[in-house]
Every structure is written in C-alpha cells, then in structure tokens.
ZAMARGU-4260 file (C-alpha; in steps of 0.2 Angstrom, whole numbers, plus 5000, padded with zeros to 4 digits):
<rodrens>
0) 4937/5126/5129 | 4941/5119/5111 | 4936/5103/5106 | 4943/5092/5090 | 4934/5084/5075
5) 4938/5078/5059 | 4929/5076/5043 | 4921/5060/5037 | 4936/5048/5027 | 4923/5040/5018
10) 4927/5039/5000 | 4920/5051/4989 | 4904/5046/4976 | 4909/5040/4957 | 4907/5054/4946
15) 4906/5051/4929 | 4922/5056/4918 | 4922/5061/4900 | 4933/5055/4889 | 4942/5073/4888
20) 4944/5072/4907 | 4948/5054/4909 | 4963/5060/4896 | 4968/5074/4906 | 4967/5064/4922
25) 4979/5053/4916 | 4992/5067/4908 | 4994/5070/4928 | 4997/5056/4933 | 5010/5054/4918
30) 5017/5071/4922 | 5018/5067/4941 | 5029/5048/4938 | 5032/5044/4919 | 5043/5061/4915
35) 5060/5056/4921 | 5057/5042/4908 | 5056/5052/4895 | 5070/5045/4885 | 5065/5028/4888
40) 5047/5031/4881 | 5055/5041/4867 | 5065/5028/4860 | 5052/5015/4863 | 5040/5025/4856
45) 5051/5025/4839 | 5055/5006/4839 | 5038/5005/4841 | 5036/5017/4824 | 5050/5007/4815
50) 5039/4990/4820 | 5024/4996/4811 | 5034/5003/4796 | 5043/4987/4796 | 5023/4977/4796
55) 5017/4990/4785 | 5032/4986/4773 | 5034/4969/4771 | 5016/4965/4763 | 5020/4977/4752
60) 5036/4967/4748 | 5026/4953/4747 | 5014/4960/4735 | 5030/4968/4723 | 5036/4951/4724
65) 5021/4941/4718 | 5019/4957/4704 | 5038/4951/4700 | 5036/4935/4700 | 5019/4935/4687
70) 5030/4947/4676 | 5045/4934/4675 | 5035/4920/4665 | 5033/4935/4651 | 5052/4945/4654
75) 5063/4932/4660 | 5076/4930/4670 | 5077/4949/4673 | 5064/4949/4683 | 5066/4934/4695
80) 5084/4942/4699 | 5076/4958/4705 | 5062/4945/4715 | 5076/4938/4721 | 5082/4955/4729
85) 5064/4961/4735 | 5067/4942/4744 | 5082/4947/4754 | 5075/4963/4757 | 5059/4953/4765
90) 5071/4943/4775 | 5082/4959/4781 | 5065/4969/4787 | 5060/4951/4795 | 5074/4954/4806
95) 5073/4972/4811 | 5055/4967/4815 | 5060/4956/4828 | 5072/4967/4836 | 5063/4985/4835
100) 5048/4975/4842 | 5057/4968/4856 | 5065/4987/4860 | 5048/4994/4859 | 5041/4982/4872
105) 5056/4984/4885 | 5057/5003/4884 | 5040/5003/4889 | 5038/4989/4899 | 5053/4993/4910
110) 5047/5010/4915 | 5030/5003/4921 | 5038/4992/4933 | 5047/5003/4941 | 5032/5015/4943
115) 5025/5003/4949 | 5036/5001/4963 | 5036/5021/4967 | 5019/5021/4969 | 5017/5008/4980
120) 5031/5014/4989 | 5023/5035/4988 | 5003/5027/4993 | 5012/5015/5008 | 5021/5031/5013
125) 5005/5044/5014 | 4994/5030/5021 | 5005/5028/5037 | 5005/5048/5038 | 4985/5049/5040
130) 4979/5050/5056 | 4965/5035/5064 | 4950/5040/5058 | 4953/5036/5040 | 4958/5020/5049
135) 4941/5017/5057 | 4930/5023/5041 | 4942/5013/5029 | 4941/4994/5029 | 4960/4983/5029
140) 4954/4974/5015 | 4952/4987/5004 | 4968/4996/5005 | 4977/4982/5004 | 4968/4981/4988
145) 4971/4995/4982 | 4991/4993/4987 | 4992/4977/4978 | 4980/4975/4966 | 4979/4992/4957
150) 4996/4998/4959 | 4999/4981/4946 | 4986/4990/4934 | 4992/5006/4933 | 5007/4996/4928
155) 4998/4989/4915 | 4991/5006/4911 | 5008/5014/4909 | 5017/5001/4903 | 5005/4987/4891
160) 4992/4999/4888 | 5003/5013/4885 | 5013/5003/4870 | 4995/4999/4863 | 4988/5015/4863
165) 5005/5022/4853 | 5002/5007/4843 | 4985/5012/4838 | 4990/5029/4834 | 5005/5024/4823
170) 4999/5009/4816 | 4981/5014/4811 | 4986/5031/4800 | 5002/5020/4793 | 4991/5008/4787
175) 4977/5017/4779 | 4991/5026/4771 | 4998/5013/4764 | 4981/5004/4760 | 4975/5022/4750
180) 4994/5020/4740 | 4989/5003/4735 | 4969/5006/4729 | 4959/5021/4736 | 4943/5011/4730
185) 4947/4995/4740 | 4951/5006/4756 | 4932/5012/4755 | 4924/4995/4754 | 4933/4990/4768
190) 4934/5003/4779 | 4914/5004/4779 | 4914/4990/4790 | 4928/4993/4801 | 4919/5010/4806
195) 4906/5000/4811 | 4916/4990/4822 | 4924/5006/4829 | 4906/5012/4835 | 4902/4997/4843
200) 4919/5000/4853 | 4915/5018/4858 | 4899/5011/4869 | 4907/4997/4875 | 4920/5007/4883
205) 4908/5017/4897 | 4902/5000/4900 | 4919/4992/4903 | 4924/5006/4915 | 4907/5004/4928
210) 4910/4989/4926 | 4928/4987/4929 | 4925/5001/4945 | 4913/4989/4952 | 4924/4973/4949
215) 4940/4982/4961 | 4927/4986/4972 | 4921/4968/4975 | 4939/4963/4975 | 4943/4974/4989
220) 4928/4967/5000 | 4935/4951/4994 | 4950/4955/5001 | 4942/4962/5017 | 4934/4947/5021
225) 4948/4933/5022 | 4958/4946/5030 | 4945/4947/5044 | 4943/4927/5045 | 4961/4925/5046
230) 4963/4938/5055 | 4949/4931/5067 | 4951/4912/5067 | 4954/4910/5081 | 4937/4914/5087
235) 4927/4905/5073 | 4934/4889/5077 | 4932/4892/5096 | 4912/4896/5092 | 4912/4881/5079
240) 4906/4896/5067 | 4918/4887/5051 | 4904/4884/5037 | 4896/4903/5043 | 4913/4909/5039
245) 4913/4899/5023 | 4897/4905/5019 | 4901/4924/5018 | 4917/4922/5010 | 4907/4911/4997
250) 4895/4926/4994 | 4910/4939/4992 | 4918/4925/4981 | 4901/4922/4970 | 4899/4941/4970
255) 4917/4944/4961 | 4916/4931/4952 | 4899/4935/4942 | 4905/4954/4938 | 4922/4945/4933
260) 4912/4932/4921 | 4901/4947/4914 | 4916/4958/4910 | 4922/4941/4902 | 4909/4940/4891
265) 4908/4959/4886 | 4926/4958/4883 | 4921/4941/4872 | 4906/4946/4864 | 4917/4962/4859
270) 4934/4951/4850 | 4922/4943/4839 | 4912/4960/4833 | 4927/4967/4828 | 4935/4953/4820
275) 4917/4949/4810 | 4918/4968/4805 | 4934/4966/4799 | 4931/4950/4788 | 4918/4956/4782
280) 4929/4971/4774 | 4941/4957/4770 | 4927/4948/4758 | 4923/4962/4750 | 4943/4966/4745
285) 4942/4951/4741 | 4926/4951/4729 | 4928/4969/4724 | 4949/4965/4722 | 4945/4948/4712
290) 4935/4957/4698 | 4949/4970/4695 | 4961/4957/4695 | 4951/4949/4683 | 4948/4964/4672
295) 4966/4968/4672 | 4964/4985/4683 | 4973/4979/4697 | 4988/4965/4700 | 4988/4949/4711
300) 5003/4958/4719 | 4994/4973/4725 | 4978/4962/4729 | 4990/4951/4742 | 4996/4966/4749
305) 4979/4973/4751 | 4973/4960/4761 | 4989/4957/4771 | 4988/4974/4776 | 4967/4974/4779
310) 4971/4957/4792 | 4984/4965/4802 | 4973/4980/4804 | 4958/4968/4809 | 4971/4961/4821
315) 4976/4977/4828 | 4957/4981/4829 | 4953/4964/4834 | 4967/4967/4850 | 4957/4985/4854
320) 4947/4971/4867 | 4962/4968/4877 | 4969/4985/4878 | 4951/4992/4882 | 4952/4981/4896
325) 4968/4986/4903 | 4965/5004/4900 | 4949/5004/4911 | 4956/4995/4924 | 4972/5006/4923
330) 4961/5020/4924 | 4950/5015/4937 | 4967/5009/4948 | 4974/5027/4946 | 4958/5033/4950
335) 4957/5025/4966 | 4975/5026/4971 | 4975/5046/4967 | 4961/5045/4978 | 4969/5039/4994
340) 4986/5051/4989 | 4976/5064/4989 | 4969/5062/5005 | 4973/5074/5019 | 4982/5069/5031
345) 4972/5083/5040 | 4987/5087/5053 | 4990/5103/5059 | 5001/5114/5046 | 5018/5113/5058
350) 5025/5130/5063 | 5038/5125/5075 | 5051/5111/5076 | 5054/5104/5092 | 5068/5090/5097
355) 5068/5082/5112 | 5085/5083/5120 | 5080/5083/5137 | 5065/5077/5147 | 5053/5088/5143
360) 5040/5097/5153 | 5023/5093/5149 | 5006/5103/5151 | 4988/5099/5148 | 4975/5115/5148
365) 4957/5111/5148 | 4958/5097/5138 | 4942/5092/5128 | 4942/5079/5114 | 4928/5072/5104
370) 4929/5058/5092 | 4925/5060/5076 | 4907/5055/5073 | 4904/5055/5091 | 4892/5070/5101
375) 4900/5067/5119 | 4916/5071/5122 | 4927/5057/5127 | 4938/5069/5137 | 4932/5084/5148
380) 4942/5098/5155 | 4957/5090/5161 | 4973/5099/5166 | 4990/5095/5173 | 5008/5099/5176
385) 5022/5085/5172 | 5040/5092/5176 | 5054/5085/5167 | 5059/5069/5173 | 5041/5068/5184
390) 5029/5051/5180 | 5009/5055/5181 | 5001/5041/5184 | 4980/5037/5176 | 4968/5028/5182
395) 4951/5026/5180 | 4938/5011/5174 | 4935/5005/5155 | 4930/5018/5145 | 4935/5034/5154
400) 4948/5039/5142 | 4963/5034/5148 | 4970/5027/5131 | 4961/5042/5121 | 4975/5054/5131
405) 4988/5042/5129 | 4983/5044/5108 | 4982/5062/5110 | 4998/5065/5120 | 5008/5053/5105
410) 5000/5064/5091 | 4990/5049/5085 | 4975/5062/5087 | 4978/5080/5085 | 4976/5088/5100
415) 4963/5105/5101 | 4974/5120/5099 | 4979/5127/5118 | 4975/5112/5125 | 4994/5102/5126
420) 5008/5111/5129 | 5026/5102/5126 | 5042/5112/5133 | 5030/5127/5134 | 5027/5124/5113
425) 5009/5120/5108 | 5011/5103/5104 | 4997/5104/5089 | 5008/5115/5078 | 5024/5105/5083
430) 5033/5094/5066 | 5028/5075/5071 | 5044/5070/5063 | 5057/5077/5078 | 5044/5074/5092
435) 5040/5055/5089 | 5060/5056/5087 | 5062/5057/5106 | 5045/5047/5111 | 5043/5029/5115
440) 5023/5023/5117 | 5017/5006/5122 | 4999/5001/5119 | 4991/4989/5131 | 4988/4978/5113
445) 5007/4979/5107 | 5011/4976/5089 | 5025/4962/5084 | 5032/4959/5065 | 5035/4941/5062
450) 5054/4943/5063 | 5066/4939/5076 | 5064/4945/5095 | 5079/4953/5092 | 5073/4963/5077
455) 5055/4966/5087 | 5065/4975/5100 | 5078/4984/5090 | 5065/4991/5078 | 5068/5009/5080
460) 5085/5007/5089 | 5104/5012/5083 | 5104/5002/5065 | 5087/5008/5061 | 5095/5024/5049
465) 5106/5010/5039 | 5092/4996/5038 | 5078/5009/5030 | 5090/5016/5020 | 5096/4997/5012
470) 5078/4997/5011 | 5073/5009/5002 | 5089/5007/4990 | 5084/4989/4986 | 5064/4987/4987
475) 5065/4969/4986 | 5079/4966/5000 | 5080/4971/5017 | 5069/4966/5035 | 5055/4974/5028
480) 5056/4960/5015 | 5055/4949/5027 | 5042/4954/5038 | 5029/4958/5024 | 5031/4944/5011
485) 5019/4933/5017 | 5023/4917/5012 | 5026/4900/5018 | 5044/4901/5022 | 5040/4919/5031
490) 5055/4912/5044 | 5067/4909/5029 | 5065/4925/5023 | 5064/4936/5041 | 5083/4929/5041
495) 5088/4931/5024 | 5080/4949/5025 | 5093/4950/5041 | 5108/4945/5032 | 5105/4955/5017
500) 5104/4970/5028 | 5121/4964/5036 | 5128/4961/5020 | 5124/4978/5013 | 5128/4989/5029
505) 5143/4981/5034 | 5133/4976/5052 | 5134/4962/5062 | 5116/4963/5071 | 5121/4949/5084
510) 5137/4956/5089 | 5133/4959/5108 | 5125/4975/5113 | 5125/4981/5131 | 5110/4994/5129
515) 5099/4977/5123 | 5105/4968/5136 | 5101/4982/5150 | 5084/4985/5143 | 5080/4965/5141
520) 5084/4965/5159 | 5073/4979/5166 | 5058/4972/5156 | 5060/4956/5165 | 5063/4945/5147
525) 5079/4934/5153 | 5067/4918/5159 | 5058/4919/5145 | 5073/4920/5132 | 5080/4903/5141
530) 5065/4896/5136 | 5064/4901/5118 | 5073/4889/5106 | 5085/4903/5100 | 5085/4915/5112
535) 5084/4932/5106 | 5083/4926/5086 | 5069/4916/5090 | 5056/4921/5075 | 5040/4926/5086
540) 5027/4920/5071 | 5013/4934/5064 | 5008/4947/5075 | 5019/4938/5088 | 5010/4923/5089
545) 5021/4913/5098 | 5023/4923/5113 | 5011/4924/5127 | 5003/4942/5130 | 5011/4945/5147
550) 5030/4941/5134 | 5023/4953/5120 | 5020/4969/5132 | 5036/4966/5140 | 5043/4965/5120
555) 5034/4980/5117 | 5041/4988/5132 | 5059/4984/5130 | 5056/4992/5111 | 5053/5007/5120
560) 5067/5006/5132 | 5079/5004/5118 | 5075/5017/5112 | 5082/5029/5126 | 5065/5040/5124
565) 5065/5055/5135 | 5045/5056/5135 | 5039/5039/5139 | 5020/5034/5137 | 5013/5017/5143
570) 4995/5012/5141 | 4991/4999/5152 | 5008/4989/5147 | 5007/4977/5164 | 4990/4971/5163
575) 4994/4951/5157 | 5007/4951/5168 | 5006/4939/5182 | 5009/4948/5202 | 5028/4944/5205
580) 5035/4950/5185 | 5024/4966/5190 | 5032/4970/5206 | 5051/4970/5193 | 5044/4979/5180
585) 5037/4993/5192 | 5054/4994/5202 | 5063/4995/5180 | 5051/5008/5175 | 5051/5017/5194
590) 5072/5015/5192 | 5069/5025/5177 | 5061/5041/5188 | 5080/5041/5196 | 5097/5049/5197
595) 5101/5043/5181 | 5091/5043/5163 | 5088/5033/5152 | 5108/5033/5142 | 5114/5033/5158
600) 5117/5050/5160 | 5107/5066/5166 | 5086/5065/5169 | 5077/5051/5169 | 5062/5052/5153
605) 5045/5062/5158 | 5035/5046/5158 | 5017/5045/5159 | 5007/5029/5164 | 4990/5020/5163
610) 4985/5008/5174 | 4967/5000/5181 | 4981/4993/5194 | 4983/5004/5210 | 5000/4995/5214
615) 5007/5002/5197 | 5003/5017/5200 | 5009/5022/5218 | 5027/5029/5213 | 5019/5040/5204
620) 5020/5060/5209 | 5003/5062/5202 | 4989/5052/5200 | 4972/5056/5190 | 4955/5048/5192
625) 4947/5049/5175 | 4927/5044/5175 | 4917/5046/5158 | 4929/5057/5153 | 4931/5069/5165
630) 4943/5070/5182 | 4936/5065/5195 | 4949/5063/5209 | 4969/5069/5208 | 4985/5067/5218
635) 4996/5058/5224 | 4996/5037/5229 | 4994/5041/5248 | 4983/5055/5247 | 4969/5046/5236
640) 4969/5031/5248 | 4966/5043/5260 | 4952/5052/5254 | 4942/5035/5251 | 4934/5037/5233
645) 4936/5028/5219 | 4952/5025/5218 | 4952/5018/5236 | 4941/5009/5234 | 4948/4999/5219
650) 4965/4999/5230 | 4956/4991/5243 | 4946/4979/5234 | 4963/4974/5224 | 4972/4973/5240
655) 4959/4960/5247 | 4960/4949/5230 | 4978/4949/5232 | 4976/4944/5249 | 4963/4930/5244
660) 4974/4923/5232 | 4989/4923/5242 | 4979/4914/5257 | 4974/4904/5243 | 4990/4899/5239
</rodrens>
C-alpha cells in the first residue's frame, strides 16, 4: 500500500553571503538572461567609456585653457588663438558627452527591461507548474510580491545598477589617472580622505542588504494583507469588522514604513559622509594647490582641473548611496526570485507520454493518500474499475475525500506509484502536458477571469493555440492583458484585449459557433444569457462577481464541455443549483454517457462525478460511499438504496425534503 507526501515548501533560512559569492551569484544570473545581450552591453559599456574619457577630458581642457589664457597677457595674441582652439575643442567633447551618455544609458537600460519581462514571464511560468502544497505553505501576498516588485529590482539591478557599477570601474581608475598626470602630491592629500569615506561604505553595505531583505519581506506581508481584506470584504463588512481590518493593515503599513524610513536614513546619513570626505579632500587641494600656485610650482590651470576632477569623483562617490541601494535590493529580488525558480515542482520525472484520443479506461489500486503535514490518511484503500465511456459516481459527507480523489485523479496531487492506472499506464509517470490535454475538471468553487462570458467559456477551446501565442508574442497585448491588469477600466481593457487578439490572429471571436451554442445548451445557461445585458459578452466582473453561484458552476461546466474532454471530472458541480435546472443538467451530462461523445462522434467521455446529492448520482454505473477516507459502501443507485446504509439513508432523508418542500409549495 504506498502512500504520498511532500516536503515542507516553506522558504529556506537567510544565510549570509560574502561578497565573493554574492558576485558569483549574480554572474549566474547574468549568464542565465543578460548573455544574448551581449552586444548591447558591449557597446553601452564603451559609450559608457567614451563618457567618462569625455568628463575626464574636458577639466583638463578647462585647466589648458586657463594655463593659456594667464600666458596670453605675457605672449600675446598667439596664445589666445590656440585658447581659442582648446575652446572649440571644449564645445566638440561637450557634444559627444551628451550623445555617448545617452547611448550608454539605452544600451543598458533597454536590456533590463526586457529581462525584466522574461523573468516575470519564466517565474509566472514555474509557479503555475508547482503542485498545492507550495500553495498552501506560501501566502498570495507574497508571491505577488515577488512577481511585481522584485522582478522591477532586478531590473534595476541589471540595467541602473549595472551602468553604475561599470561606471565605477571606469570612472574611478580614469580619474586617479588623470589626477596622478596632473600632481601626484595633490592626489595624496586628497585621496586620504576619500579612503575614508570608502570604509564607511564597505560597513554600510551588509547593513543595507538585512535590511533591504527585511524590507521586501514586509512589503510582501503588506501585500498579503489587502489582498486578503479585498479578497475578504465581503465578510468584514457583514460582521461590521471595518476598523479591525483597518487596524491590521495599519500595523503591516507602520511596520514597512519604519524599516522604509530607517533604510532612508542610512542611505541619508551615508550621501553626506561621503560628500563631507570628499570636501574635505577638496579643501586641502585647495589649501595645499593655493600655496604651489603661490610659489610658482604649479599653475591656476592645473589647480582648476585638479579640483574639477576631485568634484566629479566626490560626485561619483557621493552617488555610491544610490547605487548601494539598488544593488542590495537587486540582490535581494534575484535572491528571492532564484529561490522560488528553483523550486521543485516535485512531479514525477515523466517516462511515458499518453494522449487521450479516446475515452480512456480508468483504474484505481489501493489507493492511499496523505496530505502533506498530515498523520492520517485522507484516502484509504480505495479501488475501482471505470471502462471507457463508463461514469462512477462519489458520494460521501463533508470531509470523506471526495474532492482529495477528484485532485488526485487531475494530477493536481501526485498520485502514490501503482495506485492510478490510466489506459493501463501508471498515471504518476504519465507527461502532464498530453493528459490535462484531453481532460476537463470542474471544482464545486469554479474560478472566472473578469472577461467576457464568452471568453470564460472558451478559455481552453479551438482559438486558445492563436490567442497564447499573440500573447506571448506581444506581452502587453492580448486577453491576458485584460484579465490581469487590474485597473479601473478592467471592462475597457477585457475588450480591448479581445480585439487586439482578433486583430492579430485574423479571428472574429463572435462569429457564431455551433459547438458554444450546444454546450450553452446542455449546461442550462440560455435563461440566464436573456437576462444578461449583453448576452454572451457580458463582462462577469472579478472572480465572476456578477454571476450567481448556481450561473458560475454552470459556466465552469460548459468550459469543460467545450472542451470536447474524453475524461471528465466533476466535483460537486450542481450543488447551488436549484431542483428543476438539476434535473437538465443531469439528463446534459447523463446524454454525455450515450451513443454519441462529446464531438459528436464515437464514445461518450469517462466521466467521473461528486455529489452529496443521491438524485445526481443514480445514472451512474458505480457509485462509491466514502467515510473518513475509506469506502464504505459500493455499487450501483438501486443496489445501495437497497442495502439501507448510508447512502439510503441520505436518499431517503433527501427524498422527504423534496417531498416537504414540494407540499410546501
């Protein structure tokens, strides 16, 4: 008997990093998105050479001028002409400086955005590949953090931060150089104190990084707690509970705030040490410099473009706050977006690939589950025999693991090795890709995007290839731009999305379509779309707000149907529905079970159903009786009523409130 767990998804402790392996941390990263760059950063990263030649050079032409000029009163003419020349040649390098900078900055800005956009799409792409449990250990908020938030400071990281570190290690050596050509003695007086400066740097930069990791960790349980009020509102108005909810968030808010105000004044204290270190170099250039001027060892010239040069390296210093800032927050982003892509997804490696072409035959051996984190098993021993085409039917009270098989049986959990057998394949080593491919499932709480009806139903149907691949072509178009904006006009842009995608794929999503008309039909939405103020292009509002819950399990239901799936799986999709739309959903889905499947042609799809309701359940050619896990009772409608346990009795006892009601009526 083999039973599943799964190891904790909790996120691994902060370990300190070294500044060798923070380095080396990084080069992965680099290596992993910023190589097909490479030409890009190249030729930023000599604009950004020829910028700090060109702010090395033109002090310099400064001071030749002044030297010129001084020596003119004395020589003449001669020497104005040839200040007249360095002139032009200050205004020529005045020019290049503006356009090498502004290469510089979009060769490296450029690339940052669009890594930016590839993570996010690569860390979107491996969350939706891991399994519940990381769900359950790993709060909303946080993730959503981590998506938004730190995908925008590795941006920074490779992009701002990347152009200021270069910067540094270009501008810093050019300088000296040029500072040590000018008068090696002044360089020593005033490097003295920029040293100084530069140690203060090196232990402020561990504390920027805890202190930055803390910060994103705050953010995300920001982010976690107006999700969950939002998420929840509906409840804390009903229990008056406005100003608790205030309350918390207000703690969360206070609690980011004050780490936000103490890296603020770090990162404050830090601009002035820096700039007080390099002033002070800057008076003794100036003290040191006068009195060699004044004893004719040194020219006015050579003393202007001392200090020209000694305030753009204060400034350079002086900016080292700002780019420490990005780089530990860049750091710390990549650090906790590496964490989650390198999270398993802990599936089964696949050694078979299986396509549903056909309704397949399905087979369950002893199955035993347990939840992660949980001693008991939540399912015990259970077997059964589902011949293509066949519906089993599930019944059993809340908490008897009726939705736990349903999740197993859709590869949301792995199932134990031997225990599920699809087509005679074990359905653990099967590729997830293929399978989900010919599988339709329908929770009892369905999910709806805030698109149109339409677009809710046809989510996975014929245009789905087309639409994703617009998508993935052009990020910011699409129905995914519609449905995940999140802004005000969340309506204006569910349609704009639409005609994007019609635009761009040639498609006409309202041009009529028998296959949605037959599946509207059989989940019993034709009432409902007369009521709606557009029909099927009615935008049903977040999470399908707008809808009642009996509307949005028929929605979720006619997804599934549209999908012409040849393993169907319903968990408890009729229970808000009232008595009379139950009685034409069961006759749709028992029509399934007939001559003809779901395209029209051949069987009808393996189907297997959850219900607490016995009426639901009566067509089926099996029925188990699940209780704490284990099976209890099995066989068909007729035979359990007959052997008078607990499934009659609940057929009884729902017979009589029927009864009740209808007297009642």
């Amino acid at each position: 008997m083999s039973e599943a767990s799964a190891d904790s998804d909790a996120p691994p402790a902060e370990t300190p990093r070294g500044v060798v392996a923070t380095v080396v941390f990084v080069l992965r990263f680099v290596l992993r998105y910023a190589t097909r760059y490479w030409v890009s950063y190249l030729f930023g990263f000599l604009a950004l050479a020829a910028t700090n030649w060109a702010v090395v050079r033109i002090p310099t032409l400064v001071g030749e001028i002044l030297n010129e000029l001084e020596a003119a009163g004395s020589e003449g003419l001669a020497r104005s002409e040839a200040a007249a020349d360095l002139a032009v040649e200050l205004m020529v390098w005045a020019s290049a400086l503006v356009i090498v900078r502004t290469f510089s900055r979009v060769l490296f800005f450029n690339p940052g955005r669009d890594i930016q956009y590839r993570v996010g799409v690569d860390l979107f792409s491996h969350l939706l590949s891991l399994q519940r449990p990381f769900y359950v250990r790993r709060k909303v908020g946080e993730l959503v953090s981590v998506a938004a938030n730190d995908t925008q400071s590795v941006r920074l990281l490779v992009g701002f931060a990347g152009l200021q570190v270069c910067n540094v290690l270009v501008a810093i050596p050019l300088h000296l150089w040029q500072l040590l050509r000018t008068d090696w003695v002044l360089t020593l007086w005033c490097v003295t104190p920029v040293l100084l400066g530069g140690i203060y740097m090196r232990w402020t930069v561990s504390r920027f990084y805890a202190m930055v990791r803390s910060s994103l960790e705050r953010l995300a349980r920001l982010s976690d707690r107006i999700l969950e009020s939002f998420a929840g509102v509906a409840t804390i108005r009903s229990h008056g509970a406005e100003e608790a909810a205030v309350a918390r968030f207000e703690v969360s808010n206070r609690d980011y705030l004050d780490l936000q105000l103490d890296v603020a004044r770090l990162r404050a204290f830090a601009m002035p040490v820096l700039g007080f270190s390099g002033f002070v170099g800057t008076g003794l250039v100036l003290w040191v410099g006068g009195q060699r001027v004044l004893d004719d060892e040194l020219l006015i010239g050579d003393l202007a473009t001392f200090t020209a040069l000694l305030m753009s390296l204060v400034s350079l210093l002086t900016s080292l706050a700002w780019v420490l800032t990005a780089v530990s927050r860049g750091t710390v982003a990549l650090d906790r977006v590496q964490e989650l892509l390198d999270r398993d997804p802990e599936l089964p490696e696949a050694s078979a690939s299986h396509t549903l072409d056909a309704s397949p035959r399905l087979e369950l051996r002893e199955l035993t589950f347990r939840h992660p984190g949980r001693d008991e098993p939540s399912l015990r021993g259970i077997s059964a025999v589902v011949e293509p085409g066949q519906t089993l039917g599930i019944f059993g009270r809340t908490g008897s693991g009726k939705t736990t098989l349903i999740d197993i049986l859709a590869r949301i959990y792995s199932p134990p090795k031997g225990s599920v057998f699809i087509d005679g394949l074990d359905a653990r080593h099967l590729e997830l890709g293929p399978l989900r491919a010919g599988m339709a499932v329908v929770p009892q709480t369905p999910f709806l995007f805030s698109t149109t009806l339409r677009d809710n139903i046809r989510l996975l149907g014929e245009d789905a290839a087309v639409i994703a691949a617009d998508d993935a072509a052009r990020p910011e178009s699409g129905l995914l731009a519609g449905l995940t904006r999140g802004r005000t006009d969340a309506v204006d842009g569910a349609r704009a999305g639409q005609a994007r995608v019609e635009r761009a794929a040639g498609l006409d999503l309202r041009a009529p379509d028998p296959h949605l008309d037959a599946v509207i039909e059989a989940a019993c939405m034709g009432p409902d779309l007369a009521a709606l103020p557009e029909g099927l292009d009615t935008v049903v509002g977040e999470r399908g707000v707008m809808l009642s819950g009996g509307q949005r399990q028929r929605t979720a239901l006619a997804r599934a149907l549209y999908r012409r799936p040849r393993l169907l799986l319903l968990d408890d999709v009729l229970s808000a529905v009232d008595q009379a739309t139950e009685v034409k959903l069961v006759a749709a889905i028992r029509g399934l079970s007939g001559q003809d499947g779901p395209d029209g042609q051949g069987q009808a799809p393996t189907t297997v159903i959850v219900s607490h309701r016995t009426s639901v359940l009566e067509h089926a050619d099996e029925i188990l009786v699940l209780d704490e896990g284990g099976l209890v009772e099995r066989g068909t409608h007729a035979q359990l009523v007959g052997q008078g346990g607990v499934y009659a009795a609940a057929h009884e006892h729902q017979n009589e409130d029927q009864g009740g009601e209808a007297g009642r009526g």
